[in-house]
C-alpha positions as CSV (number, residue, x, y, z in Angstrom):
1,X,-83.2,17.2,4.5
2,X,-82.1,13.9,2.9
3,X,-83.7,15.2,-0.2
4,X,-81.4,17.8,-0.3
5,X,-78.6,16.0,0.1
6,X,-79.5,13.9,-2.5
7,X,-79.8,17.0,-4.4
8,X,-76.2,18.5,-3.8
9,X,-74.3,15.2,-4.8
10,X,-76.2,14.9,-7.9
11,X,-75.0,18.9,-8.5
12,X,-71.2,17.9,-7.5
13,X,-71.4,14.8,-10.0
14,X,-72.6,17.1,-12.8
15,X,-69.7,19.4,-11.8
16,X,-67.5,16.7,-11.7
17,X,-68.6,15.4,-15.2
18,X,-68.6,19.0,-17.1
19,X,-64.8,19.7,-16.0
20,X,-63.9,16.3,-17.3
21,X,-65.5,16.8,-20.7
22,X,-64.0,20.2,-20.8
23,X,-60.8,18.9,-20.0
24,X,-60.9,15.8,-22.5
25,X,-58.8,17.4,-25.2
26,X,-58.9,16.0,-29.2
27,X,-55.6,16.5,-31.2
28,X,-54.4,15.9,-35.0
29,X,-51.5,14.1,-35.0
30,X,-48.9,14.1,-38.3
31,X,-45.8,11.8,-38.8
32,X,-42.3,12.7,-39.8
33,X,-40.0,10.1,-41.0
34,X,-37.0,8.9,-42.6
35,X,-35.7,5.8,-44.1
36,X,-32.5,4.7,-45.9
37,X,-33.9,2.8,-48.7
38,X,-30.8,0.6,-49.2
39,X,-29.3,0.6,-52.6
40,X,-32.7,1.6,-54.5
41,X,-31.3,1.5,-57.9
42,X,-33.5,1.1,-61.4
43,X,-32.0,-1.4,-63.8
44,X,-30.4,0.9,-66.5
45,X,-26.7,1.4,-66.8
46,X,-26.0,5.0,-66.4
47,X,-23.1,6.2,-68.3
48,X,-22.2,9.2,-65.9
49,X,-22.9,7.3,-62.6
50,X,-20.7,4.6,-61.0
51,X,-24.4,2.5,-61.0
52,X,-22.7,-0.6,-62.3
53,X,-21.5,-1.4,-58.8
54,X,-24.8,-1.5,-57.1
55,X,-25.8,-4.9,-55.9
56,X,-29.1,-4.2,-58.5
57,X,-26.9,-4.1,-61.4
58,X,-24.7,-6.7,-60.2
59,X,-27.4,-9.5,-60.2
60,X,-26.7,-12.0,-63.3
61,X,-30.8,-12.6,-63.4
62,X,-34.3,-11.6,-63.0
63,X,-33.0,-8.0,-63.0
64,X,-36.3,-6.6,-63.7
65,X,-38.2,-8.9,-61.1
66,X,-36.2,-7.9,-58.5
67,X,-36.3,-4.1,-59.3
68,X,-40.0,-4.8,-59.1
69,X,-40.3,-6.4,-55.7
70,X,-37.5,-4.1,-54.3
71,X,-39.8,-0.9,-55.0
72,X,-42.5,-3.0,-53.6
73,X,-40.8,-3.7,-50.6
74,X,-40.0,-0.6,-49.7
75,X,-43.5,1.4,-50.4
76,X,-44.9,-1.2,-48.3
77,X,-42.9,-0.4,-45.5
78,X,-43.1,3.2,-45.9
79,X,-47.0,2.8,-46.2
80,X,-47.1,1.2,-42.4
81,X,-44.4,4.0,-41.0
82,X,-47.0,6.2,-38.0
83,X,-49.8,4.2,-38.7
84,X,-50.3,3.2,-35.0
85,X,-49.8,6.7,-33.6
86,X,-51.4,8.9,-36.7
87,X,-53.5,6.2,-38.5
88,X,-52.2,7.1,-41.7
89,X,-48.6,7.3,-44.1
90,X,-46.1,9.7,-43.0
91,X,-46.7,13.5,-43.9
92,X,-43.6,13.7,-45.1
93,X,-40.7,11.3,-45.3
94,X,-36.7,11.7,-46.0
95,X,-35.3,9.0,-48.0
96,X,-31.9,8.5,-48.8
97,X,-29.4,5.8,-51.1
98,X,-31.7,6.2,-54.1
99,X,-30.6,6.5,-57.7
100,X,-32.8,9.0,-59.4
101,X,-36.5,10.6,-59.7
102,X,-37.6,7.6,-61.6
103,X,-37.1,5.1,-59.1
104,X,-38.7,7.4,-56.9
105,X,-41.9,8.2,-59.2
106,X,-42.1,4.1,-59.3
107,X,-41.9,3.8,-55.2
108,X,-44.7,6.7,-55.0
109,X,-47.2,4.5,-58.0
110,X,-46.7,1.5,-56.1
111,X,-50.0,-0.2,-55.1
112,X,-49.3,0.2,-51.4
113,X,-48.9,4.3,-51.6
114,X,-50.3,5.5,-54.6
115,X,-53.8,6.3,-53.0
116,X,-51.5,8.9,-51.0
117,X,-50.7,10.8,-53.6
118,X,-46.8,11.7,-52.5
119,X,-45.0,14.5,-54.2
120,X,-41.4,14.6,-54.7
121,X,-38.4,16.7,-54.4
122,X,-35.3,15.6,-55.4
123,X,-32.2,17.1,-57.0
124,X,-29.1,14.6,-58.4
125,X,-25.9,14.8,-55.7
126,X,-22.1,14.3,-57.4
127,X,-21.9,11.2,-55.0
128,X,-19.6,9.3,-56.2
129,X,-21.7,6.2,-56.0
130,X,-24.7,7.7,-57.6
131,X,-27.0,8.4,-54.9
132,X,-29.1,10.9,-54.0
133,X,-31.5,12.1,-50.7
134,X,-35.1,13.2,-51.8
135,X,-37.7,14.1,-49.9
136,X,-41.9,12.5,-50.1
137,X,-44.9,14.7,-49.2
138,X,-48.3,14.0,-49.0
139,X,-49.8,16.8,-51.4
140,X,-53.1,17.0,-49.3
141,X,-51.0,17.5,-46.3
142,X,-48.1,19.6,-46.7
143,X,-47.3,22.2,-49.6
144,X,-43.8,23.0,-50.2
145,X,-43.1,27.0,-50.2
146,X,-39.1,26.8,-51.4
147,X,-36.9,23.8,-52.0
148,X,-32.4,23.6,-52.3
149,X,-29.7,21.4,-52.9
150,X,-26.4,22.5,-50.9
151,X,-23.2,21.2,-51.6
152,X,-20.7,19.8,-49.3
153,X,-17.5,20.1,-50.7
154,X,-14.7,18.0,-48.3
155,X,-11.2,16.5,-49.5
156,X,-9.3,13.5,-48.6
157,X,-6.6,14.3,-45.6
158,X,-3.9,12.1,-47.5
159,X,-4.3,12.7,-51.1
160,X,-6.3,16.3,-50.9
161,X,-8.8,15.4,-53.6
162,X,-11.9,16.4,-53.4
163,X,-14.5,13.7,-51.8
164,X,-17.9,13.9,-53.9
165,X,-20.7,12.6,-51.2
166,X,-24.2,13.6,-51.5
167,X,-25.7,17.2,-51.5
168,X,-28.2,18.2,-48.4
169,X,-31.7,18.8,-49.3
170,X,-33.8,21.8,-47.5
171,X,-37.1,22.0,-47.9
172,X,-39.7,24.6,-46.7
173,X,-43.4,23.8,-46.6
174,X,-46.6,24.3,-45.1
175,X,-48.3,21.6,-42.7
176,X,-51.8,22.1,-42.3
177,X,-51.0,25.4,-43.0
178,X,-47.9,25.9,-40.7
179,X,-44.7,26.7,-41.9
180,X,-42.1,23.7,-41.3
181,X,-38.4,23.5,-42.9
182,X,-36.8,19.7,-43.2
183,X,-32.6,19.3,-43.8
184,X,-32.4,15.6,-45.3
185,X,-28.8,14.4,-44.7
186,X,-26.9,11.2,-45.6
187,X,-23.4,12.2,-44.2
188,X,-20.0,10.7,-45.4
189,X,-19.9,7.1,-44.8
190,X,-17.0,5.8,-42.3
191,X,-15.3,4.3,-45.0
192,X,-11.4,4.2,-44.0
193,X,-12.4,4.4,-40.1
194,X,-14.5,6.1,-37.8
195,X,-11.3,8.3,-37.1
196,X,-10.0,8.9,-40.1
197,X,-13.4,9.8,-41.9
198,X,-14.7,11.8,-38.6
199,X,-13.8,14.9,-40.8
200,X,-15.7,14.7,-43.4
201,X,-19.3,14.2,-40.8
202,X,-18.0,17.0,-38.8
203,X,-17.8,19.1,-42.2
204,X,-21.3,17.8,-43.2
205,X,-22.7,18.7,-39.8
206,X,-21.1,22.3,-40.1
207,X,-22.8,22.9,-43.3
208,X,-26.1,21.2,-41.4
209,X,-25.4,24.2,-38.9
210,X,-25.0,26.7,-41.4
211,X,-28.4,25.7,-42.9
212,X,-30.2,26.0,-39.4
213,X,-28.7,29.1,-38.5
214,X,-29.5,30.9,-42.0
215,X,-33.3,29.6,-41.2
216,X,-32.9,30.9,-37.4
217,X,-31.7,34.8,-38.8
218,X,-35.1,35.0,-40.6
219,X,-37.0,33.7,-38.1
220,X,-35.6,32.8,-34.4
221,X,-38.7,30.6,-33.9
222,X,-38.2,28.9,-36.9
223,X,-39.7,24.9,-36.8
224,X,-36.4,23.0,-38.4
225,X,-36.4,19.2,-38.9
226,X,-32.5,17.6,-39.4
227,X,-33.1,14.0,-40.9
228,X,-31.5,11.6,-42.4
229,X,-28.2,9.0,-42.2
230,X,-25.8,10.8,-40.4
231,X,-23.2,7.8,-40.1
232,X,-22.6,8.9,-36.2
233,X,-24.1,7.8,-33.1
234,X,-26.0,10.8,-31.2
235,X,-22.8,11.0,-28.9
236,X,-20.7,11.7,-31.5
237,X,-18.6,14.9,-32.1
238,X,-20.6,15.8,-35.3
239,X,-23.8,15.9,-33.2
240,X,-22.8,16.8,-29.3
241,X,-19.9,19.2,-30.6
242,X,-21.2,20.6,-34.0
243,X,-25.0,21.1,-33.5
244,X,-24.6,21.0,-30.2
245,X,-27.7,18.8,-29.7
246,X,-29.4,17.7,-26.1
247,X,-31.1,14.8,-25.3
248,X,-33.3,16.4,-22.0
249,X,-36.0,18.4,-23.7
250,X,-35.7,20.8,-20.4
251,X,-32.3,21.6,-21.4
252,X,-32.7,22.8,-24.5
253,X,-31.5,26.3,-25.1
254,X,-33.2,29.3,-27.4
255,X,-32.3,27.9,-31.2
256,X,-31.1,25.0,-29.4
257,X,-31.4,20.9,-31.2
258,X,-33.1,18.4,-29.2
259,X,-32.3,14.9,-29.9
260,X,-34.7,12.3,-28.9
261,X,-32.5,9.7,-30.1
262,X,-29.7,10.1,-27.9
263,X,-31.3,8.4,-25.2
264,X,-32.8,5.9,-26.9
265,X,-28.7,4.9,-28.1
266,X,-27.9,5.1,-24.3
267,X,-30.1,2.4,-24.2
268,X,-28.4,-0.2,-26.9
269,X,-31.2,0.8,-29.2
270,X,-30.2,1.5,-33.0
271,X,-31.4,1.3,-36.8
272,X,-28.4,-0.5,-38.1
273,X,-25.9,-3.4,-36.9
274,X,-22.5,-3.9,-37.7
275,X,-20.3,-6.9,-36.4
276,X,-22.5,-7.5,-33.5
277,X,-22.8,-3.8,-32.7
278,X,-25.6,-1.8,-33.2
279,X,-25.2,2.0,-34.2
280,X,-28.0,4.4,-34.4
281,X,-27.1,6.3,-37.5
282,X,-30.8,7.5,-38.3
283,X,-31.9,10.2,-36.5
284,X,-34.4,13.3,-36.7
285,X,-33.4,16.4,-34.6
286,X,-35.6,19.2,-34.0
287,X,-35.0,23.1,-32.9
288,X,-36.5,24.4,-29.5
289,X,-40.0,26.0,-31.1
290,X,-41.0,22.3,-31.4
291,X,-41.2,22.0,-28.0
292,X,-43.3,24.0,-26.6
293,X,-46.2,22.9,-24.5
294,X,-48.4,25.3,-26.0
295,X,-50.5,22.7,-28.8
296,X,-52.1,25.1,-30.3
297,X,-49.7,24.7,-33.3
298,X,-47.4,21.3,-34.3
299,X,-45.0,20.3,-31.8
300,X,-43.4,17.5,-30.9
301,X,-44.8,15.0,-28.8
302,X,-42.8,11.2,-29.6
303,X,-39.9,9.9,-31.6
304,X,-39.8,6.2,-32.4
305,X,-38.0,3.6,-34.8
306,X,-40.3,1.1,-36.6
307,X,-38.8,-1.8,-36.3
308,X,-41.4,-4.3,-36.6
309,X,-41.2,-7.8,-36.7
310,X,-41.3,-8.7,-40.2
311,X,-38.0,-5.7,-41.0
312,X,-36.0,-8.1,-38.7
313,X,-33.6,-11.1,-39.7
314,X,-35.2,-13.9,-38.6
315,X,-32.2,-16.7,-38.8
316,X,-28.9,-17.2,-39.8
317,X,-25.5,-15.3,-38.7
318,X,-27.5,-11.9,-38.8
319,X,-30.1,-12.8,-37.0
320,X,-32.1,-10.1,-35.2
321,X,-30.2,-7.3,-37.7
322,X,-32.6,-5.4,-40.0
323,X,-33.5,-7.5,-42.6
324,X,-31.8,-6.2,-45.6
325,X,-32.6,-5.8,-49.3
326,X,-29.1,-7.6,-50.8
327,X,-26.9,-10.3,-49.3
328,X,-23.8,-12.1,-50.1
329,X,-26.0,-14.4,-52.5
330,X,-28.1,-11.8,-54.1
331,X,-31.7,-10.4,-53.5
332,X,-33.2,-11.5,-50.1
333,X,-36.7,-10.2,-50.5
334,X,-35.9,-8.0,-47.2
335,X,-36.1,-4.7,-46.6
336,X,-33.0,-2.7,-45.7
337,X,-30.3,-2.9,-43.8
338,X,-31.5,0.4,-41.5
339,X,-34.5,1.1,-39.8
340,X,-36.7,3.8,-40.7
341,X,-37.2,6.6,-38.1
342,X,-40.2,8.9,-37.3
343,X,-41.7,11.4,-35.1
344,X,-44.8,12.4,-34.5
345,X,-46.0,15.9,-34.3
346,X,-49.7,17.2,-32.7
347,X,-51.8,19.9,-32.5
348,X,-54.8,20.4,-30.6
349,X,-58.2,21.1,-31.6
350,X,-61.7,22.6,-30.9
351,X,-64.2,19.3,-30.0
């Protein structure tokens, strides 16, 4: 008798021990990012840009140097964006407040990401400071299907000329084989005000919509990514009134925008600092289909913002701010003066 009770715990443990391997679950995990790269300007005077103004071709000295380290800087932070969560370089990054495609093609032959092998898509904007928003893939992880520049074309209130700000990228790709569409964004500034430019974000956040919606007609379970510098807070009317976004993931409607980054700002967190005040201007949204609980396929499972200790101020007036590339005195060897943003996206699969 005690034999056989010996016998029927050692068949419940077995039990026990085969659910618990078949529940034990393996995923792949990708990261999505963004960064404002702060002023990534090459060192030639462009004769059709306003590039003379950038704080690259302001310095007196060591132009070249500083170009150098600059590129370095930034491909080393972009290198170390997911790592902890996907063990690798994002999948696919936004970037935004660069020049041209040859800054870019030197960020992407850097020494700290040219073992990735990053693609680029990038189209010039009629900014009016010369900057553009591109987007970086990793070729052995995402293939791009179509790619567009969209033009947002806003005037000044008082003078009713036209205000030329940068274009919004949309890309459509393939990760790991699923289909995926990214909106980079790097809105109006709040140049003049908050108020007085609100405008110009709400219009750039209606052609953001626009873009969204013509991806939702084709396909109502369509995966859309909105990245990028959006120069508002997650509470602002761009965001809450335009795109309509939520910050509960339980809340959000059929085509609906989640934004993970709206609580996070509820909580004092942000990318960028201003006078003591922190804003969260850098943000990724996502539509509903990202949601789902089903992992068979890419969804969304965390948002962060990397803001490790060596992107932050560590002295000075501006201590704790991001630790930016250009100062009141020149080069800084920093970083940017915004922290990059990321999600991560998983899938399950077979053990």
């Amino acid at each position: 008798m005690r034999i056989l009770k010996h016998l029927y715990v050692v068949l419940i443990l077995c039990a026990i021990i085969q659910v618990n391997a078949q529940e034990k679950k393996t995923y792949k995990i990708h990261t999505v990012a963004f960064y404002n790269l702060e002023n990534l300007f090459d060192t030639i005077n462009d004769p059709i840009k306003f590039d003379e103004a950038s704080p690259m071709m302001e310095l007196k000295t060591n132009r070249s140097a500083v170009y150098k380290k600059k590129v370095h800087n930034m491909a080393s932070v972009i290198a170390q964006i997911g790592l902890d969560g996907a063990h690798n370089s994002p999948a696919v990054i936004g970037v935004s407040e660069i020049e041209n495609r040859e800054v870019l093609e030197d960020l992407v032959n850097d020494s700290s990401l040219i073992s990735k092998d990053y693609g680029i898509i990038h189209y010039h904007s009629p900014d009016a400071r010369g900057i553009d928003v591109a987007l970086l893939y990793q070729k052995q992880l995402f293939t791009p299907v179509s790619t567009s520049s969209h033009e947002l074309k806003i005037f000044d209130d008082l003078s009713n000329k036209r205000v030329y700000t940068r274009d919004q990228l949309l890309v459509s790709g393939n990760l790991d084989g699923e289909l995926i569409h990214l909106i980079v964004n790097h809105w109006p500034s709040r140049s003049g005000g908050e108020a007085r430019s609100r405008p110009k974000r709400v219009a750039a956040a209606k052609l953001t919509k626009h873009l969204v919606d013509s991806l939702q007609i084709i396909d109502p379970y369509a995966k859309v990514f909105i990245l990028g510098d959006l120069n508002d807070d997650p509470t602002n009317a761009s965001i809450k009134d335009v795109l309509k976004t939520q910050k509960d993931k339980e809340k959000v409607a059929f085509k609906g925008i989640y934004n993970p980054y709206e609580a996070m700002f509820k909580n004092g967190i942000g990318t960028t600092a201003y006078r003591d005040a922190w804003s969260l201007f850098d943000q990724i949204l996502m539509t509903e289909p990202l949601l789902d609980k089903d992992f068979s396929t890419y969804r969304f499972y965390k948002a962060g913002i990397f803001n490790d200790n060596f992107l932050t101020q560590k002295s000075g007036r501006f201590k704790g701010y991001p630790f930016r590339s250009f100062g009141y005195s020149g080069f800084t060897d920093g970083y940017s003066d915004h922290f990059p943003v990321y999600v991560y996206l998983i899938k399950e699969v077979e053990n």
